[in-house]
C-alpha positions in Angstrom: 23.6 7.9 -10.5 19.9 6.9 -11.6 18.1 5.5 -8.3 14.9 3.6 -7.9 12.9 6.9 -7.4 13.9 8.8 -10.7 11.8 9.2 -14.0 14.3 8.5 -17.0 12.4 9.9 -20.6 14.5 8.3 -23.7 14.2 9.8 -27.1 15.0 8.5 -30.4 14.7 10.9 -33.2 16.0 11.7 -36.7 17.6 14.8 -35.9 18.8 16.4 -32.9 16.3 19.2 -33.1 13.7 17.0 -33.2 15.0 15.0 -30.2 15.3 18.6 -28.3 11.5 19.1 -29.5 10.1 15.9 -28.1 12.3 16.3 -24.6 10.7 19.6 -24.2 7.0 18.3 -25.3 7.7 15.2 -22.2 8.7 18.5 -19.9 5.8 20.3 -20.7 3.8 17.6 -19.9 5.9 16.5 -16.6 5.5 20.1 -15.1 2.0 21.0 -16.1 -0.6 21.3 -13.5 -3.9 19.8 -14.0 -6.6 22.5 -13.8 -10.1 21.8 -13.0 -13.1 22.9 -15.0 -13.8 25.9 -13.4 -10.0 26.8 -13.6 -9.0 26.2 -10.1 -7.0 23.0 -9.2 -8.1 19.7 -10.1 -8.6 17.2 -7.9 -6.1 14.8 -7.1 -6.0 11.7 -4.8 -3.6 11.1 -2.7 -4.3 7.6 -2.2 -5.7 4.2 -4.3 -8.8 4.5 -2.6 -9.2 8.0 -3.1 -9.0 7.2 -6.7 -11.3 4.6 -7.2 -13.7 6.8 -5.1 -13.5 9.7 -7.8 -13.4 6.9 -10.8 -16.0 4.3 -9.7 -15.5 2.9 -13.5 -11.9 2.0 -12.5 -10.6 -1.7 -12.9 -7.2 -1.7 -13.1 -4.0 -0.1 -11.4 -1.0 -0.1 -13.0 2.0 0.2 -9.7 5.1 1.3 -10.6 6.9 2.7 -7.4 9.6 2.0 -5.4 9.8 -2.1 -4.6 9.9 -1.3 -1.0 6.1 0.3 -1.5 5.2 -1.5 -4.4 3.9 -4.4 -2.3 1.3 -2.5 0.0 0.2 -0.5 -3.1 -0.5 -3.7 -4.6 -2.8 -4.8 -1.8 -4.4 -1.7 -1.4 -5.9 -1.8 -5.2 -6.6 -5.7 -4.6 -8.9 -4.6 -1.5 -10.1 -2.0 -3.9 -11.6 -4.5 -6.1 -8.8 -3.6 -8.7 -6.9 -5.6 -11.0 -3.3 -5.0 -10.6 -0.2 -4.6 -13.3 2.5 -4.8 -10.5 5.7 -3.0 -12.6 7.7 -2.7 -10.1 10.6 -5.0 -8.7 12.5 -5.9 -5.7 9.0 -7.2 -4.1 9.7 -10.4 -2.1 8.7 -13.6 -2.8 6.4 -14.3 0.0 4.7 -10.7 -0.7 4.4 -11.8 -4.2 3.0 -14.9 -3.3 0.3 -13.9 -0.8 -0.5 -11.1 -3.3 -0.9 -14.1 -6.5 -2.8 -16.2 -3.7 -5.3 -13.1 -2.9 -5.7 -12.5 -6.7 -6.8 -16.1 -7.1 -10.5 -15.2 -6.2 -12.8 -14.4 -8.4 -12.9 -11.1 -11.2 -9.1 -10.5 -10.0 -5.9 -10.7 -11.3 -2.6 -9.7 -10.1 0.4 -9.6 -12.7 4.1 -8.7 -11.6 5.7 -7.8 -10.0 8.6 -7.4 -12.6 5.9 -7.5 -15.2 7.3 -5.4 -18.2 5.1 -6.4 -21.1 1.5 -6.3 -20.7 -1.2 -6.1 -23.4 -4.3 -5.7 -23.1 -7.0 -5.5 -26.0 -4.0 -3.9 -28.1 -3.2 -1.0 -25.3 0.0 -1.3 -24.2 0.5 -1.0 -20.2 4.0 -0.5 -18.7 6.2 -1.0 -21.9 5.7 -3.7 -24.9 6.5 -4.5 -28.3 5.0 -3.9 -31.6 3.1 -7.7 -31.2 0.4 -9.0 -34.1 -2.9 -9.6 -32.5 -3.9 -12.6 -31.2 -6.8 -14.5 -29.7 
């Protein structure tokens, strides 16, 4: 059974070798460790904070983790100064209110949660469709 807390990787293909080659391309990429530039480990943060530290260029944060964490992730990229792609779901209403109220202010936004299809100067975040550009 597929919980809240698994990764599911979908392949559609025109052969079944070619399915088995992209599966094991997603692995490769799932199991690789990052190195750093002098070949030792690169850095990682463990937190959204931590991240925008390291990135100071960062904007956005796309959450996508379990809805009973989704909701604190949220705020802690809104205090961050972040914009926020909230994919998760199961995040109450009042949580998801508060966090729309916060976002009000200025050079924020905050959308999700549930929020499947975002697009953003033709980059797809999250999943989307093939979509003809717009204004």
């Amino acid at each position: 059974m597929v919980t809240a807390n698994d990764l599911v990787v979908v392949v559609q293909a025109e052969s079944e070798d070619t399915a088995l080659q992209a599966l094991q391309a997603a692995e490769a990429c799932l199991t690789r460790r990052p190195r750093g530039s002098r070949g030792g480990q690169a850095y990682l943060p463990r937190s959204i904070r931590a991240a925008v530290r390291a990135n100071p260029g960062a904007n956005l944060a796309i959450i996508s983790v379990s809805g009973q964490h989704a909701a604190a992730e949220a705020w802690a990229a809104l205090r961050e100064g972040l914009h926020v792609l909230l994919f998760s779901d199961n995040v109450s209403l009042e949580d998801e209110v508060a966090l729309k109220r916060y976002a009000v202010r200025p050079r924020s936004a905050d959308d999700g949660p549930d929020c499947g299809t975002a697009i953003l100067n033709g980059v797809a975040l999250g999943f989307a469709n093939a979509s003809p550009a717009g204004r």
